[in-house]
N, C-alpha and C positions, 0 to 999 in steps of 0.2 A: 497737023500739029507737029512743028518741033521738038525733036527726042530733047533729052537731059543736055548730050554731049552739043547736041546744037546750039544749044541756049547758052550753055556755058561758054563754048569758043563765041559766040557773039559777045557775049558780057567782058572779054579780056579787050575789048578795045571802047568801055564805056570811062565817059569821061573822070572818073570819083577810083582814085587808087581802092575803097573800099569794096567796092563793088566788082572790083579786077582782083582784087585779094578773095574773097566769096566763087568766085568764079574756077581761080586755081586752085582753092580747095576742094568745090568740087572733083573737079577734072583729075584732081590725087586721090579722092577715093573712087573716080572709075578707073583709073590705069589703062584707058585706052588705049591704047600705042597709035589712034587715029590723032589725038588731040596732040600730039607732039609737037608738028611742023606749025603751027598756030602760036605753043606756047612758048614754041622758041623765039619765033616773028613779036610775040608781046613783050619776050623780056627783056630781046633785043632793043626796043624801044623801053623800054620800064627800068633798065639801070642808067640812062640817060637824068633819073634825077634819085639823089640818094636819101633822099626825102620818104621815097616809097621800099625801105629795105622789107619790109613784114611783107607787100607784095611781093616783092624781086624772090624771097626764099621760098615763100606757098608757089612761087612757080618752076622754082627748080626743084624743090622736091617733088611737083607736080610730072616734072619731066623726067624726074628719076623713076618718079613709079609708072611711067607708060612707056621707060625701055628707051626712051628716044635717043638712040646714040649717036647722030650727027650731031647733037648737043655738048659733046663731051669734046668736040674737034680736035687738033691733030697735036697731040700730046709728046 
């Protein structure tokens, strides 16, 4: 059976912005520092339409709280 964090990095590339919105909240209350590279790869695609802002932010604050600092690029 797939852990939490599994299920939730599958869920960030399910067709229904809601269900990618549910998924990066999870993935912000584990702080994984594993789901990072995933949640950057979704958001990367996910500000591509600004339709889905309530996603685009559950998953930056999603990538704030796993630490992910390639996310923060080169300032």
């Amino acid at each position: 059976m797939a852990s939490t964090l599994d299920k939730a990095v599958e869920q960030l590339g399910h067709r229904l912005s809601p269900k990618r919105r549910s998924a990066a909240t999870r993935l912000r209350r584990l702080a994984d520092p594993a789901a990072g590279p995933p949640l950057l790869e979704a958001l990367e695609r996910e500000v591509r339409d600004s339709r889905t802002w309530e996603t685009q932010y559950q998953m930056v604050m999603a990538l704030g709280m796993c630490g992910h600092r390639p996310a923060l690029g080169s300032a």
